[in-house]
Structures are given as C-alpha cells and as structure tokens.
C-alpha positions as CSV (number, residue, x, y, z in Angstrom):
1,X,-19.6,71.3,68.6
2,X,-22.7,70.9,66.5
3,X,-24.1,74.5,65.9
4,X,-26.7,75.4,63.8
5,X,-26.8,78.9,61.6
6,X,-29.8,80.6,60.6
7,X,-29.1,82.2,57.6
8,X,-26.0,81.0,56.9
9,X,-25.6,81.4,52.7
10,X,-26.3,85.4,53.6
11,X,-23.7,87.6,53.4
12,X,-22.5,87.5,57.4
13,X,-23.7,84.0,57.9
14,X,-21.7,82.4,55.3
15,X,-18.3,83.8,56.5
16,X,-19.7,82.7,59.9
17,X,-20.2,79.3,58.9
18,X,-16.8,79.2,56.9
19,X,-15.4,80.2,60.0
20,X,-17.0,77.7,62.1
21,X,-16.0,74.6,59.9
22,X,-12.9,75.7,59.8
23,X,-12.8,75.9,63.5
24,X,-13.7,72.2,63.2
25,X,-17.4,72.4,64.3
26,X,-20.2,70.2,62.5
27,X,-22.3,72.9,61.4
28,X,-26.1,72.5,59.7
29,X,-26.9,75.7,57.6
30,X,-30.7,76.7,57.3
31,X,-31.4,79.3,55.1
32,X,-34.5,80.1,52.3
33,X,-32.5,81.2,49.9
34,X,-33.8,84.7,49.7
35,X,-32.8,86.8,47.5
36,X,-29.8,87.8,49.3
37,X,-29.5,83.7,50.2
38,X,-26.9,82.0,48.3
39,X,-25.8,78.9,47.9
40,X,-22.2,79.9,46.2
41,X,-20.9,81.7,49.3
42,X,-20.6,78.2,50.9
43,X,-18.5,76.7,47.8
44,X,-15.5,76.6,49.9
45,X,-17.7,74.1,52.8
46,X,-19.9,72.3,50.4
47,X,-17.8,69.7,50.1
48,X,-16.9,69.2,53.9
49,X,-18.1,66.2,56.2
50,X,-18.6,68.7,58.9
51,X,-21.0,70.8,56.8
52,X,-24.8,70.4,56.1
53,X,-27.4,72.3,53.9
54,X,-31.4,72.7,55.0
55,X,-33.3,74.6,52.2
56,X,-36.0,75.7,55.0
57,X,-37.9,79.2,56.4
58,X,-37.6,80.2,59.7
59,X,-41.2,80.7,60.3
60,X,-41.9,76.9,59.2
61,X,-42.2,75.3,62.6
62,X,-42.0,71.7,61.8
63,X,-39.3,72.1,59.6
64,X,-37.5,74.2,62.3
65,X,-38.6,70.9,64.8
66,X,-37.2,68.4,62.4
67,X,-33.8,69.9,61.7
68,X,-33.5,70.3,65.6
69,X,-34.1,66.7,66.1
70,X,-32.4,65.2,63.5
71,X,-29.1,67.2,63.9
72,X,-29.0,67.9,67.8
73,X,-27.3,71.3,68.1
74,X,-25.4,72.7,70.6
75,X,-25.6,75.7,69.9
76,X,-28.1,77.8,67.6
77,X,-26.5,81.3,65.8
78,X,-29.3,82.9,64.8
79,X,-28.5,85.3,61.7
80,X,-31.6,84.3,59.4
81,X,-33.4,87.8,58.7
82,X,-34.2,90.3,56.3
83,X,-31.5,93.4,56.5
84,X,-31.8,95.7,53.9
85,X,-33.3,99.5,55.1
86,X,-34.2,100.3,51.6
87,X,-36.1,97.6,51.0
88,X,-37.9,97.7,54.3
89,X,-38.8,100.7,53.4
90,X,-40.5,100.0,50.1
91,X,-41.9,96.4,51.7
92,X,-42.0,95.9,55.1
93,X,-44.0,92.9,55.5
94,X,-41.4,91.1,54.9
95,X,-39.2,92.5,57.4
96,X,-42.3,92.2,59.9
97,X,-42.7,88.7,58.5
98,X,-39.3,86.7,59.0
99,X,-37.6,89.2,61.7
100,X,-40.3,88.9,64.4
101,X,-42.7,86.2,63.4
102,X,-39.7,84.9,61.9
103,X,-37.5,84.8,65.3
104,X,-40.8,83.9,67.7
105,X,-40.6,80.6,65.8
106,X,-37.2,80.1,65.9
107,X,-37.5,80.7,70.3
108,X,-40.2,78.6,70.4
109,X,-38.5,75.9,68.4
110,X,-35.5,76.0,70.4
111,X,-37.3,76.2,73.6
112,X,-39.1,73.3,73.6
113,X,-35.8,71.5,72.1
114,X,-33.7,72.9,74.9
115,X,-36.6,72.1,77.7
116,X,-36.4,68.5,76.9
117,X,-32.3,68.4,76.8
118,X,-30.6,66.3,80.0
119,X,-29.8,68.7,82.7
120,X,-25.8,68.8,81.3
121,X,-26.5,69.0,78.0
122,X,-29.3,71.9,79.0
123,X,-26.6,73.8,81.0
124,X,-24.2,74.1,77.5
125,X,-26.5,75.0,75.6
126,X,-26.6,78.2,73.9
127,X,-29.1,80.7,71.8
128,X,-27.2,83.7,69.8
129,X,-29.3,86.0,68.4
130,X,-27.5,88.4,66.0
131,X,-28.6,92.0,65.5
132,X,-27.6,95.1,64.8
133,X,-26.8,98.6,65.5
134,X,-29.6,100.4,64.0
135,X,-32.1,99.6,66.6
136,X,-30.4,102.5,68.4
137,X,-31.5,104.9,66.3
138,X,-28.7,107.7,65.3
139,X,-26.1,109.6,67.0
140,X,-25.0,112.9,67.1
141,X,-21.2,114.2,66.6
142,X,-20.0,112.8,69.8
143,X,-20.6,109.6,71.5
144,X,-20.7,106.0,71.2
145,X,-23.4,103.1,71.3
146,X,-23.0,101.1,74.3
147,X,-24.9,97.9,75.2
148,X,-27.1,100.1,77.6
149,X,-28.1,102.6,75.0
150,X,-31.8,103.1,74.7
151,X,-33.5,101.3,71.4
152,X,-34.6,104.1,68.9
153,X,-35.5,102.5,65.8
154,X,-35.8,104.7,62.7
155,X,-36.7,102.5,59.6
156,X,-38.8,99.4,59.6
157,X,-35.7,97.1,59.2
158,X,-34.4,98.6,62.3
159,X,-37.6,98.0,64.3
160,X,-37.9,95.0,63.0
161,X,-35.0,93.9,64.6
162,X,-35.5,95.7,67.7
163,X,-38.6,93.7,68.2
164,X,-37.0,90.7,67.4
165,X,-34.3,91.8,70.2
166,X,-37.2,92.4,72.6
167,X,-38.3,88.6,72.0
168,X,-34.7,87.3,72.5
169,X,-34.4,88.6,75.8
170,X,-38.3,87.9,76.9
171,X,-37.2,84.4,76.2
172,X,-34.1,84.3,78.6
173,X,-36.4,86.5,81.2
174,X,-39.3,84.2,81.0
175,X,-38.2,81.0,80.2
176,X,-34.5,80.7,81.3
177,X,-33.5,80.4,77.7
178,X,-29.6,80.8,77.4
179,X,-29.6,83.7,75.2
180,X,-26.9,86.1,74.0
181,X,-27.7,89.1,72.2
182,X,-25.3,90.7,69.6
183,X,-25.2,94.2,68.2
184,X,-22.7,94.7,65.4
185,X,-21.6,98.2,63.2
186,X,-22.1,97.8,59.5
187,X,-19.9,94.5,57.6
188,X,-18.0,94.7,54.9
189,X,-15.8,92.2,52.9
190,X,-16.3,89.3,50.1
191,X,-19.8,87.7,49.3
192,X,-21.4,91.2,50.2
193,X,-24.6,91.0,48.0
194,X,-24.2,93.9,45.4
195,X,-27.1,96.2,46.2
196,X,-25.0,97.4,49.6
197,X,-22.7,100.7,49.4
198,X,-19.7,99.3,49.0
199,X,-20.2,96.4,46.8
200,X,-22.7,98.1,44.8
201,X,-20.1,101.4,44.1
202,X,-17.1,98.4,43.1
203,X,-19.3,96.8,40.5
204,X,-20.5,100.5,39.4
205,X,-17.0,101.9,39.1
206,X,-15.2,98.6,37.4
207,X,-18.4,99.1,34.7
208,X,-18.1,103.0,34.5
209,X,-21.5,103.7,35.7
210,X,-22.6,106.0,38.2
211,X,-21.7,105.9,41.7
212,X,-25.3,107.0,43.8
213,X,-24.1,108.4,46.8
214,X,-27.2,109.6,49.1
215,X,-27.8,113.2,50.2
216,X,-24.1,115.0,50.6
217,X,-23.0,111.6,51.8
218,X,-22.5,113.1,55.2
219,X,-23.6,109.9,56.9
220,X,-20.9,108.3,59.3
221,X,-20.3,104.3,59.7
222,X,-18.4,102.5,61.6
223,X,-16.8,99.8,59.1
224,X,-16.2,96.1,60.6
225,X,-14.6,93.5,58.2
226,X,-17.1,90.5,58.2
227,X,-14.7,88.0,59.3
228,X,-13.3,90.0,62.1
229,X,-17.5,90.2,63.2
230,X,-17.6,85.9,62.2
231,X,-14.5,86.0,65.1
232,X,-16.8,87.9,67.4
233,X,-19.8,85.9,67.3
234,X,-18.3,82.4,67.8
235,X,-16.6,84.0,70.8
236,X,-19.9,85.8,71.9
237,X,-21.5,82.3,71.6
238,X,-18.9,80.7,74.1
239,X,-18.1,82.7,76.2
240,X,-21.1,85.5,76.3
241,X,-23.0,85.9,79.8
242,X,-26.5,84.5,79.7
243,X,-28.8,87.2,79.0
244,X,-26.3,90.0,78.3
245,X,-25.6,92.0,75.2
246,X,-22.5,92.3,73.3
247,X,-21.6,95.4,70.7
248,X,-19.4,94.5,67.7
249,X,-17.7,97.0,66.2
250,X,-14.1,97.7,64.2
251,X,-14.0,101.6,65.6
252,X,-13.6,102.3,61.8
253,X,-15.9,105.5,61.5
254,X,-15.6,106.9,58.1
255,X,-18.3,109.2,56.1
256,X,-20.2,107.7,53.2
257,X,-18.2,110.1,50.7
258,X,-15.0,109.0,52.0
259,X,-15.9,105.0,51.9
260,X,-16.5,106.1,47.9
261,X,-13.6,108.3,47.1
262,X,-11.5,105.2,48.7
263,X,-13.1,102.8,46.6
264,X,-12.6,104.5,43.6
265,X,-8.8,105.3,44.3
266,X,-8.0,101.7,45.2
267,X,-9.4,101.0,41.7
268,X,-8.1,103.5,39.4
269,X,-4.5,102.0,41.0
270,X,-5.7,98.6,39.6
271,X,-7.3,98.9,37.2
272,X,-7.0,102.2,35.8
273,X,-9.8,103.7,33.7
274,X,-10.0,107.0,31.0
275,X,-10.5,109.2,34.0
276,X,-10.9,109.1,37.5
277,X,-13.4,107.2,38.8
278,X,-14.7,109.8,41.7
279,X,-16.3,111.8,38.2
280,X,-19.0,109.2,38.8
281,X,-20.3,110.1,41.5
282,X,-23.8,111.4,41.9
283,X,-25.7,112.9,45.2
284,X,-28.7,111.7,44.9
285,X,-32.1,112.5,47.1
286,X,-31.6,111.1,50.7
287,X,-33.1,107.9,51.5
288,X,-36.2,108.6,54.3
289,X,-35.4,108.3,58.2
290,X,-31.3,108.2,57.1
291,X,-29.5,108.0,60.3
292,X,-26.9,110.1,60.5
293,X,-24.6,108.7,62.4
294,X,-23.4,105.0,64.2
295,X,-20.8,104.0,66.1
296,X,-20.3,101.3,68.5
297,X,-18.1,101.1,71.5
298,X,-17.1,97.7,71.5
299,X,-14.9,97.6,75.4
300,X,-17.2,94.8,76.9
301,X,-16.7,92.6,74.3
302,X,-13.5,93.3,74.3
303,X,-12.5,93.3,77.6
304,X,-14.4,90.4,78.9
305,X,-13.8,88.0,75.5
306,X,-10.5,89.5,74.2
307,X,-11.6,90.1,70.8
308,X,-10.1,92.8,68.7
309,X,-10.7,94.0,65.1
310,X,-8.0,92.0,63.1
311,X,-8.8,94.4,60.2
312,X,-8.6,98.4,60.0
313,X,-10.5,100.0,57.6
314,X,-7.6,100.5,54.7
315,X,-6.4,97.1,55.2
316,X,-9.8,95.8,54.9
317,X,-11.1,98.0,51.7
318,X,-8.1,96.7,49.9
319,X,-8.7,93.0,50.9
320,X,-12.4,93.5,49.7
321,X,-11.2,95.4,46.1
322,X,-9.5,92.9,45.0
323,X,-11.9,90.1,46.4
324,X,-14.3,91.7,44.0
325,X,-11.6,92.1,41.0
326,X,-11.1,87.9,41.6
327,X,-14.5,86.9,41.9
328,X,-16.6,87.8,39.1
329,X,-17.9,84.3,39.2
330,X,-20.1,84.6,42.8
331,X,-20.8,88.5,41.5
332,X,-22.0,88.6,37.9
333,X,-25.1,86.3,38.3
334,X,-26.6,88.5,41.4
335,X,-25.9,91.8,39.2
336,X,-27.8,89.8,36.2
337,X,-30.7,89.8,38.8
338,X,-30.1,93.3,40.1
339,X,-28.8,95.7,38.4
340,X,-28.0,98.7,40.8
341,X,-31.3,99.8,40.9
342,X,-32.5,102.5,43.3
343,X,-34.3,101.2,46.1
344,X,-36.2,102.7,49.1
345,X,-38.2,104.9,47.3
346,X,-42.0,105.8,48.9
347,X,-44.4,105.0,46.5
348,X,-46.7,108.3,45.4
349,X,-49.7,108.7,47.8
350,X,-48.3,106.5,51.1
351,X,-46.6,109.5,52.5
C-alpha cells in the first residue's frame, strides 16, 4: 500500500514507519522536524525505494495538498503532534497550535483528497488518527480505560489531544470520513527522545547524575514496547471498524519508582558503577495536574484484531537498556541539545 505517516521521524512514528517498510508498503514520511523530529531514527529506511522524506508542517495546507497529490495514499496514519505534558504545561500554544489546528488541516486535507477518490479507491481508503490515553483523565486503584470511558483531560497536552479526537470523529460523523481512532498506554523502547522517564533516568544513571523521580513516584503506568504499539496500529489501520476506537495497551502497570529502581539494576549488572545506582535518585516537587494512575484494557483490540503485546515489561526494559548502551550515536547529539533539564515548571505569577 501507499500510506502516508504524520510524524513519522518522532519517537512512535519512526518505529511505525520502520515497521511499515518492512512490511513492504511504499511509505511517504511528513514530519517538521521538531525538536523531538529526527531524521536519524529513519537511518535504517533512508536508503529504501519504498521510503520517502517531506520536510513539511501539518498546519501548511498546500504543502499537506501537494504531498497528497503527488504520492496518492491509501492510507494516512496520523501521529504528527506535540506529546510532551511538561512542556504543554510551560507552552501550550504549541500544543493548541499543531494538535487541533494542526489535525483540522490534516482532515480537511484528506477530505477533499478522499472526496475526489473513484468510488473503489474511496471505499479502501483509510484515516488513523493516533492518540492517547491521557485524554481520560486518571484512575483510581481499581479499574481499567475502556474505549467508552468518558474524556477527562488534565494537562493541556491531554486536551489537546482530546480536541483533536473530538475533530477525528466529527469528521467520520459529518462527512463519512473513514476514520479510526487509537488510544495507546505510555511507549517505551529505542529512539525514545531523552527528556522522557525512562530514557532520560538511562542517560542520567550511565553519567552518574541524578535520577529526578516526581513526588513519591507513586504514579502507575502501564508500559507498551513501541514496536508491539507500531504492530497495533498497522493492524488498527486495516482492519479497525470505521468510526470506532481502539485502546492499545501492554497490561504492564508498574509505579514510577519501580520503572527507576529496574533501570538502575539492569545497569549496575552491565555496566557496573562505584555504587549503586538507586543512591541517585531524588523526589522531586510533583509536576501540576499529575495523574495518578493509567491503564488500558486493551480486549477489543484484541479480540476483534488478534493483536497481543509481543513484549512484557522485563523483557522489554532489557531490550531498551541495552539499545541505549549501543546507540550513543542517535543519543548524544539530542542530550548536547537537552541536557535533562527540569521541565513543566509554572512560571511565578501565572498561577
């Protein structure tokens, strides 16, 4: 197939697109190279005939128009957005800015591309929209999101993408787009850019620097490896029921704390330091509107599609470990730029 990915040189949509190549498909990248955009997490597909590269915004409408024309998809995977909840909270016009205006462009685009498709080509034709669990807000102890869980949204990242949600399905509602919706659990795995927990407490811990753990680190994930989620969405995207959501998640709950303490044992086994690396951790002032809790209950996906979490969460903490431990090459220039800096922070008189 030809199958455009929005955001594809990000962290999820590069293993997506690495997937999808290898899979066979002719896939055409568009991403703006953010700061979380790029380029070296497609090494591996750079070279490939069935791979192309548009340095382009989602919000620029004629650009979105000509790479539509000129490559012809058959199916658009929409992953292009900005995802990280400390930053939204220190700047959240860009979240406001690509997410929703951001997504309305990329509907719009594909509407009008789709509209004007032959009735068979029209009928194959899919729109993926890829979100995430946080625009159910937080659980409790008990319990599960499920695809009919009401949206809650508690940072502007995660309304953000609640909006942009919203939009997706206003699009198949109104105008018979074929959407699909996804809602996946937090990723982890290689090309994760370094200012996430997990990446962000390997680079600390191989460098013997503190490892910034927030509040008592009481806050519960649920872990999916990125390629099992890559898996997921190519399924989702061929098999997903128009207008339906799907949940995507690796049933890997796990505190904060504990994601830390494992990171540092898998390290001090190899590569072992003066002492152990859990003496760097610091609790450090929560992060505003912390959710405590996410899990996903992933049955419909896999039930209807068949998909299963290839990776559990020691198998795929120790595949990640040494990724890291291998690939100083993709790492070191993003921690030149930043450096494990504390982010989210309110800025003095905006409370």
């Amino acid at each position: 197939m030809r199958i455009i990915v929005t955001g594809g040189a990000g962290f999820i949509g590069s293993a997506l697109v690495r997937h999808l190549v290898a899979e066979g498909h002719q896939v055409l990248t568009i991403d703006a190279l953010t700061y979380a955009g790029n380029r070296a997490s497609l090494r591996d597909v750079e070279g490939s005939a069935l791979h192309r590269f548009v340095h382009a915004d989602i919000r620029d409408r004629a650009a979105m128009t000509e790479a539509f024309a000129a490559f012809r998809p058959e199916r658009v995977m929409h992953l292009a957005a900005e995802s990280h909840v400390d930053r939204s909270i220190s700047g959240a016009d860009d979240f406001i800015q690509t997410n929703v205006v951001g997504t309305f462009t990329l509907l719009e685009v594909a509407r009008g591309y789709w509209s004007a498709l032959p009735a068979d080509q029209a009928e194959a034709f899919r729109f993926l929209h890829v979100s995430t669990d946080e625009v159910y807000g937080s659980l409790g102890d008990d319990g599960l999101f499920r695809e009919d869980t009401p949206y809650d949204p508690s940072s502007p990242y995660s309304a953000s993408k609640a909006a942009s949600d919203h939009l997706a399905k206003a699009w198949a509602r109104t105008y018979g787009l074929p959407v699909v919706v996804s809602n996946c659990s937090n990723n982890y795995g290689p090309y994760h850019f370094p200012e996430k927990l997990i990446p962000l407490t390997i680079l600390n811990a191989l460098e013997g620097r503190e490892l910034p753990v927030y509040g008592a680190g009481d806050n519960v994930r649920d872990w999916l490896y990125v390629e099992d989620h890559a898996r997921a969405l190519d399924l989702i995207a061929a098999r997903g029921r128009i207008g339906e959501t799907y949940n995507v998640g690796g049933r890997n709950e796990r505190r904060n704390i504990d994601v830390v303490r494992r990171i540092c044992q898998l390290l001090d086994e190899l590569v072992p330091g003066a002492a152990p690396r859990e003496s760097l951790i610091r609790f450090v002032t929560d992060r505003p509107g912390h959710d405590a809790r996410y899990a996903i209950d992933a049955t419909r996906l896999e039930t209807e599609l068949g998909w299963c979490a290839q990776e559990n969460f020691d198998s795929g903490i120790a595949r990640t470990v040494h990724w890291y431990l291998d690939n100083d090459w993709w790492w070191r220039p993003l921690r030149e730029r930043y450096d494990g800096e504390r982010l989210g922070l309110i800025a003095a008189g905006t409370k």
